[in-house]
C-alpha positions as CSV (number, residue, x, y, z in Angstrom):
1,X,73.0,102.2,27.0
2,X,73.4,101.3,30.6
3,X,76.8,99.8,32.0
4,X,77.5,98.2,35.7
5,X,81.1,98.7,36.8
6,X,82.2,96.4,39.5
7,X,83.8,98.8,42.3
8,X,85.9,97.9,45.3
9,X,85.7,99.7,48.6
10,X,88.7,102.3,47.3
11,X,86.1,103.2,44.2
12,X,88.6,101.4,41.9
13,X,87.1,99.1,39.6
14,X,87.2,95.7,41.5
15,X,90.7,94.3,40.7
16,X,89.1,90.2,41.5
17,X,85.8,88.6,40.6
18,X,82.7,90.6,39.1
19,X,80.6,89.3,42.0
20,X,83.1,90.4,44.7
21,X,82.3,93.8,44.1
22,X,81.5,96.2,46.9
23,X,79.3,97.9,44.8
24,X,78.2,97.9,41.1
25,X,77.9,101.4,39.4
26,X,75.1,101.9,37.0
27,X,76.3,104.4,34.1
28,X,74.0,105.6,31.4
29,X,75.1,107.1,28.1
30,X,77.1,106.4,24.9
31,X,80.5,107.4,23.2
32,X,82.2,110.1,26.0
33,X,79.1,111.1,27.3
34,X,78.2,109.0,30.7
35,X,76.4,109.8,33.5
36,X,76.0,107.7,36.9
37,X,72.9,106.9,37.3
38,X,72.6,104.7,41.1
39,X,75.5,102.7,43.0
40,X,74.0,99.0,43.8
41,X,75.4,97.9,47.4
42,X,76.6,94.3,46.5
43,X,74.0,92.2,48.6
44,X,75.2,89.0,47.5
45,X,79.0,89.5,48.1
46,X,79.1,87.0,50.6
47,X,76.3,84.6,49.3
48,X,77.9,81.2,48.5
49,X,81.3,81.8,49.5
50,X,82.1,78.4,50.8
51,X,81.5,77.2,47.1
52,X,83.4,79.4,45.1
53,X,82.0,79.7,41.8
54,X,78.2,79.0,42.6
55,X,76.1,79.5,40.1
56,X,73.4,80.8,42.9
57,X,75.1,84.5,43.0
58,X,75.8,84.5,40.0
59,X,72.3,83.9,38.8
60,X,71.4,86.6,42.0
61,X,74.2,89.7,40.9
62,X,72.2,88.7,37.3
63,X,69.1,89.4,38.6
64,X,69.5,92.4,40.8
65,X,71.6,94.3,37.5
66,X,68.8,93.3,35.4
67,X,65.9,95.3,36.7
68,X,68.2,98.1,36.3
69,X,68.5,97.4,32.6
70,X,72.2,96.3,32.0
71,X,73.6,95.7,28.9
72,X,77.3,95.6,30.1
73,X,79.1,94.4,33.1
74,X,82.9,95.9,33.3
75,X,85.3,93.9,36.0
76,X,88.9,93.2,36.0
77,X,88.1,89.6,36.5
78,X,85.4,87.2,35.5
79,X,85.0,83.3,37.4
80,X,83.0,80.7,36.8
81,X,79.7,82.6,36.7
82,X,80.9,84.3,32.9
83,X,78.7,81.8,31.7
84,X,75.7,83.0,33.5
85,X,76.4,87.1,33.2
86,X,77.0,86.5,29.5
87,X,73.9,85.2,28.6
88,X,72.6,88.4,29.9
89,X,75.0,91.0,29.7
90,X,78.1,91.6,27.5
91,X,81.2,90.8,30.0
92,X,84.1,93.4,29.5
93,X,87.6,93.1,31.2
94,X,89.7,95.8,31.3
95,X,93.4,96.4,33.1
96,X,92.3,100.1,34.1
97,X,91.7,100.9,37.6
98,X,89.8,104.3,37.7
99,X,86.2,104.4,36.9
100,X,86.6,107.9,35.7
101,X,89.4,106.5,33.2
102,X,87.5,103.6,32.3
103,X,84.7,105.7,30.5
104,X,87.1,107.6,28.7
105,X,88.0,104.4,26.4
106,X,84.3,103.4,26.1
107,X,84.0,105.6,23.2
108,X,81.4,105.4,20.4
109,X,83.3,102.1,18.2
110,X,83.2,100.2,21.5
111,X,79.3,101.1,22.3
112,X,78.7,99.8,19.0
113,X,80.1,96.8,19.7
114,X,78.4,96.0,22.5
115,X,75.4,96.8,20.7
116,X,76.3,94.4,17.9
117,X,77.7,91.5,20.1
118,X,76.2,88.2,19.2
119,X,73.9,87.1,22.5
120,X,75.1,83.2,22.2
121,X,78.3,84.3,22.3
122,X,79.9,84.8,25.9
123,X,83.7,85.9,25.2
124,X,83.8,89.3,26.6
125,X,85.5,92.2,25.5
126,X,88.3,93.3,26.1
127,X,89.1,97.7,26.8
128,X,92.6,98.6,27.5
């Protein structure tokens, strides 16, 4: 399974918006075993900012994480563009700051419910 985790320029997990990321980090693995796999520069950060909640970075972020295979996409904050990223990708929201942290709750249950997450349905999931 391959996970993006929005980061902000401190390597936290980004505390606003999914697609105000500085960069997404690409995780491969399942249960407590993860591995990074590439760090995405967010290209699209600034794309559309004078309409906030255009669906055109949305729809770009959704394109650029899915040629690297995505199946979730962890932020603190979702807008608008939830719609578009969960058509693709199961949206999590978590309170947690540290990446490192982060992956230590993703354990083996919560894999499998990504896995078995209805595609029509767009309410993300929620990790400590």
């Amino acid at each position: 399974m391959k996970i993006a985790i929005a980061v902000d320029h401190q390597d936290n997990i980004q505390p606003g918006h999914f697609g105000e990321a500085t960069t997404y980090k690409i995780y491969e693995g399942y249960g407590n075993l993860w591995q990074l796999v590439i760090v995405l520069d967010n290209t699209l950060k600034k794309f559309d900012e004078d309409k906030h909640g255009a669906s055109g970075k949305g729809k770009g972020i959704v394109k650029l994480l899915a040629e690297e295979g995505i199946q979730a996409a962890v932020s603190k904050q979702f807008g608008k563009n939830i719609n578009i990223v969960g058509k693709y990708f199961v949206p999590i929201i978590t309170s947690i700051n540290s990446v490192a942290e982060f992956l230590e709750h993703l354990d083996e249950s919560m894999c499998n419910k990504i896995e078995q997450k209805d595609e029509s349905e767009i309410k993300p999931l929620r990790i400590p």
